[in-house]
ROFIGU-17269 format. One line per 4 residues: number of its first residue (from 1); for each residue x, y, z of N, C-alpha, C, O, CB. Coordinates in steps of 0.05 Angstrom, whole numbers, padded with zeros to 5 digits. Each point is the difference from the previous one (the first is absolute). Last residue first. Glycine has a CB too. Layout:
REM residues N
NUM = X,Y,Z,X,Y,Z,X,Y,Z,X,Y,Z,X,Y,Z; ...;
//
This chain:
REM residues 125
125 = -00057,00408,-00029,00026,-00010,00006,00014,00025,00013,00023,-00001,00009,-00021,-00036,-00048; -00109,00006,00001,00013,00020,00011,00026,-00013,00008,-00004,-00023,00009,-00038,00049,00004; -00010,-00084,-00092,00009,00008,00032,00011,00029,00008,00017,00010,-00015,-00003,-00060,00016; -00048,-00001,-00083,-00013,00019,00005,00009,00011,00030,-00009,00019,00012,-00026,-00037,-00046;
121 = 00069,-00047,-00027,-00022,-00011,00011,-00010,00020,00023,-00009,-00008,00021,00026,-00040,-00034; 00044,00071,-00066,-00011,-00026,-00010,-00020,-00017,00025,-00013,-00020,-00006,00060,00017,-00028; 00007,00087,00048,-00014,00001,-00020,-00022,-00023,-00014,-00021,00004,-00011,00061,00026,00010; 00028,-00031,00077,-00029,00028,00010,-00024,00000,-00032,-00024,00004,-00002,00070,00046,00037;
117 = 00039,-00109,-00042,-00017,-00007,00021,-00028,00020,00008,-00023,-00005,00005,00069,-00017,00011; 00029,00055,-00072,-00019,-00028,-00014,-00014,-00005,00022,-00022,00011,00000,00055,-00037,-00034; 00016,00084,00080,-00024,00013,-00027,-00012,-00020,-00012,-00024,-00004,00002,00050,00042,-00018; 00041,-00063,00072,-00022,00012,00021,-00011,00011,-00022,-00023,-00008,00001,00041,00020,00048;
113 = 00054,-00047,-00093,-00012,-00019,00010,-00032,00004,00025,-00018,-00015,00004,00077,-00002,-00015; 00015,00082,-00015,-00017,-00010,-00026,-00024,-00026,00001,-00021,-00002,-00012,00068,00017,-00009; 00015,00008,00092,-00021,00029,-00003,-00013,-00009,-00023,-00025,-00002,00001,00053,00045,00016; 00042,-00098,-00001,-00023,-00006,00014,-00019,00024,00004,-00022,-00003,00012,00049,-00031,00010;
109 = 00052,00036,-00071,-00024,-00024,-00014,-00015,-00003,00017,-00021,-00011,-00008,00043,-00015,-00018; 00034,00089,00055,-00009,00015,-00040,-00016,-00031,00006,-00024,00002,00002,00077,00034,-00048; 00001,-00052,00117,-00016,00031,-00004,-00024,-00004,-00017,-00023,-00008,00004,00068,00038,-00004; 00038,-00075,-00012,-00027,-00028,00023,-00026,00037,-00001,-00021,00005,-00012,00069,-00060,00077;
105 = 00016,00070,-00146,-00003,00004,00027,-00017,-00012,00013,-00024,00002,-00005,00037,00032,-00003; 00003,-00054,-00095,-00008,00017,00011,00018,-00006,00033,00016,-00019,00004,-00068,00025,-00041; 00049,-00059,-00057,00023,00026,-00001,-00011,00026,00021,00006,00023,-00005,00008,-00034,-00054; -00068,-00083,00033,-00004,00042,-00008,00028,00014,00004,00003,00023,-00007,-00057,-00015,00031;
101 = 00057,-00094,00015,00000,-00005,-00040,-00004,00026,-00010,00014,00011,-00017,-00039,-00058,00009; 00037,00042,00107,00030,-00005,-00020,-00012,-00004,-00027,00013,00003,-00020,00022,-00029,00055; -00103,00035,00026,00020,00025,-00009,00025,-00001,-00018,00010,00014,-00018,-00023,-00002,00060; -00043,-00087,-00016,-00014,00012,-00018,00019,00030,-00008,00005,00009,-00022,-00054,-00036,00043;
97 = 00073,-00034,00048,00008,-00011,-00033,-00015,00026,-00015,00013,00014,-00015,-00015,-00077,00018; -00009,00076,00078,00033,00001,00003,00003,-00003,-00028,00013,00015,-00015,00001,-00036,00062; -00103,-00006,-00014,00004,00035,-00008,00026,00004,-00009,00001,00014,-00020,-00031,00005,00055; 00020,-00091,-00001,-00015,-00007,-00023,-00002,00028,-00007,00003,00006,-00023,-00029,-00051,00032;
93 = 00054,00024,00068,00022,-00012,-00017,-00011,00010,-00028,00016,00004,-00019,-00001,-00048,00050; -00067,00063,00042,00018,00023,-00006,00016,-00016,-00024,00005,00013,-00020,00000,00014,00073; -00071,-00077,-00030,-00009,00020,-00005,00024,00022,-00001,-00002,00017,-00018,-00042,-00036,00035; 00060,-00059,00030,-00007,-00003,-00032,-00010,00024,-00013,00010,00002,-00022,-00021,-00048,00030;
89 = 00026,00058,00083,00028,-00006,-00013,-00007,00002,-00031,00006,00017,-00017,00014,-00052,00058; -00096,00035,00015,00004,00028,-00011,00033,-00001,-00012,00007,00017,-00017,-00045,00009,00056; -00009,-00107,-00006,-00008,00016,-00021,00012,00025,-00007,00005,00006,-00024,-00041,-00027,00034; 00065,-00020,00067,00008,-00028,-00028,-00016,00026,-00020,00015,00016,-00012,-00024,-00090,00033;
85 = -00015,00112,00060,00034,00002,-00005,00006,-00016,-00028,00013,00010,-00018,00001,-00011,00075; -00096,-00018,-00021,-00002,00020,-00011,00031,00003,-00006,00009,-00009,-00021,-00057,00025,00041; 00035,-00095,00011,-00013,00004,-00024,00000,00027,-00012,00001,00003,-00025,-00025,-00037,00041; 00051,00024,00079,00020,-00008,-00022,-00008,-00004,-00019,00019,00005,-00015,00002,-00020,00036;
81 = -00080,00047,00041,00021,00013,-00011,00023,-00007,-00021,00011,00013,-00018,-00026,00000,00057; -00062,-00061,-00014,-00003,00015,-00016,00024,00030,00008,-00001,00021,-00013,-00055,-00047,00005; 00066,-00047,00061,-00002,-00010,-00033,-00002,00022,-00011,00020,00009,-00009,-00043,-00051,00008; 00034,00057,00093,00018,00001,-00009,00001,-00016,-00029,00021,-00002,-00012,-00007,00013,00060;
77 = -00097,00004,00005,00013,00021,-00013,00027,00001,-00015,00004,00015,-00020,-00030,00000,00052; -00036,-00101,-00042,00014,00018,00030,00010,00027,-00014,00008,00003,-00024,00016,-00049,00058; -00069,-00029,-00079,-00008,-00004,00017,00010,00022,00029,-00008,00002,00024,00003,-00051,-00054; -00012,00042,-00087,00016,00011,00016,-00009,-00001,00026,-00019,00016,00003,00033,00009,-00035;
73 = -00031,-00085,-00048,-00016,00019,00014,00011,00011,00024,-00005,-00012,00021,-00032,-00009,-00039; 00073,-00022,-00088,-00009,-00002,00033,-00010,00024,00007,00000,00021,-00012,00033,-00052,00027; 00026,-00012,-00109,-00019,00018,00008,-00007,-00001,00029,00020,-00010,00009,-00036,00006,-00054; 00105,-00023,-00004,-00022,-00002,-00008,-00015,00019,00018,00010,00020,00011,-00002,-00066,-00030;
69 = 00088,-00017,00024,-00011,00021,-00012,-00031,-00002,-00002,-00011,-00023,00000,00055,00029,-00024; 00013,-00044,00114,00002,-00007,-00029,-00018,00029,-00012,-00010,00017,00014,00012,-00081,-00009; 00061,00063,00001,00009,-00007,00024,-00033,-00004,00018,00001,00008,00023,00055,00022,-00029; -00038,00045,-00086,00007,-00033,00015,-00011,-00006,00024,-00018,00013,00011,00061,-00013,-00027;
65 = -00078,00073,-00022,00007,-00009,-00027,00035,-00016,00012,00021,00003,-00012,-00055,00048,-00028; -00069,-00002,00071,00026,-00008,00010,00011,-00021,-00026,-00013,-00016,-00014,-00002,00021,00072; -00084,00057,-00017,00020,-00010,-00020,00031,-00003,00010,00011,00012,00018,-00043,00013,-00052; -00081,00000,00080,00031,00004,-00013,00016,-00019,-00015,-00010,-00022,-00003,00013,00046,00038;
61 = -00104,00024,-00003,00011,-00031,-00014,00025,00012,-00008,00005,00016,-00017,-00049,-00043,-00005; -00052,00070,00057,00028,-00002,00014,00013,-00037,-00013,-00007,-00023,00003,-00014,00063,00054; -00075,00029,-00095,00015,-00028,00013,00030,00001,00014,00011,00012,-00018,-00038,-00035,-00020; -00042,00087,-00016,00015,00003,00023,00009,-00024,00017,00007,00000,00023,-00031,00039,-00025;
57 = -00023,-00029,-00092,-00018,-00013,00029,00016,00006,00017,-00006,-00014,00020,-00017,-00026,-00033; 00061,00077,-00066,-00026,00004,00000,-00015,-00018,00028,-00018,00012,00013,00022,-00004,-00071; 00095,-00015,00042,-00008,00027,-00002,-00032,00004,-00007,-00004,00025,-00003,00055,-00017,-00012; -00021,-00097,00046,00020,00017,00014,-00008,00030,-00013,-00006,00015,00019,00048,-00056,-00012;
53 = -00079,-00035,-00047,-00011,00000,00022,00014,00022,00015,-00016,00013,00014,00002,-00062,-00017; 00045,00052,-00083,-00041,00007,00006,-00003,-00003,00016,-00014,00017,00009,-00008,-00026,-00034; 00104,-00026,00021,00011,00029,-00011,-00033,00002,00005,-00006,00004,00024,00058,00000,-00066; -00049,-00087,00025,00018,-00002,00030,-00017,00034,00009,-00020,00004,00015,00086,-00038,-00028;
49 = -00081,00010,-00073,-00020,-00006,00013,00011,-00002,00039,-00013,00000,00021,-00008,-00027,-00076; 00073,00032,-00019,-00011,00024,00004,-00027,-00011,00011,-00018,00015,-00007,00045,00016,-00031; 00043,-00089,00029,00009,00016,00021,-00025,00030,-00001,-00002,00016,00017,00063,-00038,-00023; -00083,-00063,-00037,00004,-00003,00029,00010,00028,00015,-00008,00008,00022,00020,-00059,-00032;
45 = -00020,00037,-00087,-00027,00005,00014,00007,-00004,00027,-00015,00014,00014,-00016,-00029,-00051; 00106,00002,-00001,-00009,00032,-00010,-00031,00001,00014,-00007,00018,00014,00038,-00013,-00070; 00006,-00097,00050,00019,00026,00022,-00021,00029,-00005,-00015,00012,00016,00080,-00032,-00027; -00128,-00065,-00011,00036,00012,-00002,00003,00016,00016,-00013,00010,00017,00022,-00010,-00059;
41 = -00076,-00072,00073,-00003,00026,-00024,00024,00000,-00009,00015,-00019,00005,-00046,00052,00013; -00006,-00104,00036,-00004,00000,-00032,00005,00017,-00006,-00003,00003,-00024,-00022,-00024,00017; 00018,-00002,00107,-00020,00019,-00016,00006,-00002,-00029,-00018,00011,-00013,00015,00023,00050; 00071,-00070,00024,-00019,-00012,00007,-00036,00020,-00017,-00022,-00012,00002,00063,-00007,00053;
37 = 00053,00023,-00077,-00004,-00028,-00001,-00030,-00011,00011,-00013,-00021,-00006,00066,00021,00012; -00023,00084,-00007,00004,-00001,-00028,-00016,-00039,00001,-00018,-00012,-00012,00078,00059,00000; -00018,-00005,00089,-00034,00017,-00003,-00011,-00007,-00026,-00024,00004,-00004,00036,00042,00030; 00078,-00064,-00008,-00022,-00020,00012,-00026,00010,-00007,-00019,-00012,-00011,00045,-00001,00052;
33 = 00038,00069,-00071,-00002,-00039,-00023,-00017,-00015,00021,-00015,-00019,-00007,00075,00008,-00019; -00037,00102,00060,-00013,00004,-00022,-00006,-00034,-00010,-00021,-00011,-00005,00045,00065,-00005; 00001,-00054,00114,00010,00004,-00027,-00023,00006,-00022,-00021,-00011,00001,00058,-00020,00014; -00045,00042,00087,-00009,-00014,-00012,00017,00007,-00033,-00005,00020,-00013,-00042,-00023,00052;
29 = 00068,00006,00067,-00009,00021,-00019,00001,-00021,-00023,00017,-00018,-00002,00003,00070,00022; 00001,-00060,00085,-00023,-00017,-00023,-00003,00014,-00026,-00024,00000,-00006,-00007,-00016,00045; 00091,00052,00032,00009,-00013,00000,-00027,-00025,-00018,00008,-00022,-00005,00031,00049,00050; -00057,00061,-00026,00014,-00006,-00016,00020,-00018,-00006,00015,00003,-00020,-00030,00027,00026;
25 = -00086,-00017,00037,00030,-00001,00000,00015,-00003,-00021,-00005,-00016,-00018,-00002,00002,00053; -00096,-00018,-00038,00014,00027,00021,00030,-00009,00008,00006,-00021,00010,-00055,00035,00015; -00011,-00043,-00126,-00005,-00010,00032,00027,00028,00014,00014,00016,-00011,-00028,-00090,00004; -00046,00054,-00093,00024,00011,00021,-00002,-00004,00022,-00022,00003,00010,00029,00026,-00030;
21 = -00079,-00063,-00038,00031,-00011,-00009,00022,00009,00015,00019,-00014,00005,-00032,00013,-00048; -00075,00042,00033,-00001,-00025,00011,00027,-00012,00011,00007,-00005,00023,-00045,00001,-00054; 00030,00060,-00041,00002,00019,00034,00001,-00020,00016,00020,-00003,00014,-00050,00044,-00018; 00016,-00060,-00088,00021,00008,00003,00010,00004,00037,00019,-00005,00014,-00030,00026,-00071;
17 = -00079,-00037,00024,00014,-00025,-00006,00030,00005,00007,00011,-00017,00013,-00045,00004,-00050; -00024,00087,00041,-00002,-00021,00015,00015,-00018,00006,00012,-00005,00021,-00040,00014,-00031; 00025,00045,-00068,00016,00009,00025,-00004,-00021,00024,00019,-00012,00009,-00026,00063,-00023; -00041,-00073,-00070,00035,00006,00009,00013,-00004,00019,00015,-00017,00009,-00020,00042,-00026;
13 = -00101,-00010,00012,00019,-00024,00003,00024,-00003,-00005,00011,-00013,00017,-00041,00000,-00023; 00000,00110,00040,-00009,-00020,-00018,00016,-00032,-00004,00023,-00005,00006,-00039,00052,-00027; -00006,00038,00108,00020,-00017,-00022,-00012,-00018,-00019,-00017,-00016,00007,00048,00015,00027; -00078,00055,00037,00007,00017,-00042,00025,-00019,-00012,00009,00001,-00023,-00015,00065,00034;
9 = -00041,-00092,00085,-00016,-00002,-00029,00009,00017,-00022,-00011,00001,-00022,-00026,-00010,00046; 00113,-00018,00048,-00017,00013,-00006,-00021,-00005,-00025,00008,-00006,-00022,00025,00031,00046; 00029,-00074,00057,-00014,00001,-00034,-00019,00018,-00006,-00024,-00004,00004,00028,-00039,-00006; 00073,00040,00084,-00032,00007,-00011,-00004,00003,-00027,00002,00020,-00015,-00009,00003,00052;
5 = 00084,-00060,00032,-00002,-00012,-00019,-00021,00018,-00011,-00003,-00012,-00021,00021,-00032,00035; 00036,00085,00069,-00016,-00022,-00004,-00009,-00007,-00033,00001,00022,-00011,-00018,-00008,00062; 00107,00022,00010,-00028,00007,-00003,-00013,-00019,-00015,00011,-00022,-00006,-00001,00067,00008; 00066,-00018,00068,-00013,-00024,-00011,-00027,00016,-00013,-00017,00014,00011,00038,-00056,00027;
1 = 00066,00078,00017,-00015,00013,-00021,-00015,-00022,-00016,00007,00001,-00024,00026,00038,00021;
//
């Protein structure tokens, strides 16, 4: 599943600069602090600018948080599965907390959670 680097003309210098930076496999995944080291930004501008290339330019960029941690370009089916699996863990965990503070059901907060979402960026769910 190799795919190819295409700078697109709607990336702006940022992103570029950022994209540039990931290389294929997850065995190269690029740490937030390198990316940091090598472009000047912070974290926060790094990761949502990660988050823009991945939900507005459809970019394929996974995440991994050791061994080592950070960002990459999912070279085989069996990455972006395990990126996806890694995400949707964090994503449930994070629902898990959120219920236990509402005093709700994994249920009850993630239905609540498909409305804010339908509501605040207009999505059919």
């Amino acid at each position: 599943m190799q795919m190819e680097l295409n700078f697109s003309p709607q990336l702006n210098y940022e992103e570029r600069r950022i994209y540039q930076l990931l290389k294929y496999g997850r065995s190269n995944a690029i740490s937030v602090r390198q990316i940091a080291e090598s472009t000047g930004y912070d974290d926060v501008q790094i990761r949502n600018t990660i988050r823009h290339l991945i939900l507005d330019h459809n970019i394929l960029i996974g995440s991994a948080v050791s061994n080592p941690p950070g960002f990459y370009i999912p070279e085989t089916k069996e990455e972006v599965e395990q990126a996806t699996k890694s995400l949707r863990h964090r994503g449930i965990s994070i629902l898990v907390r959120a219920a236990k503070l509402q005093k709700l059901t994994l249920e009850e907060i993630f239905n609540q959670g498909r409305l804010e979402f339908k509501e605040s960026a207009g999505h059919e769910v």
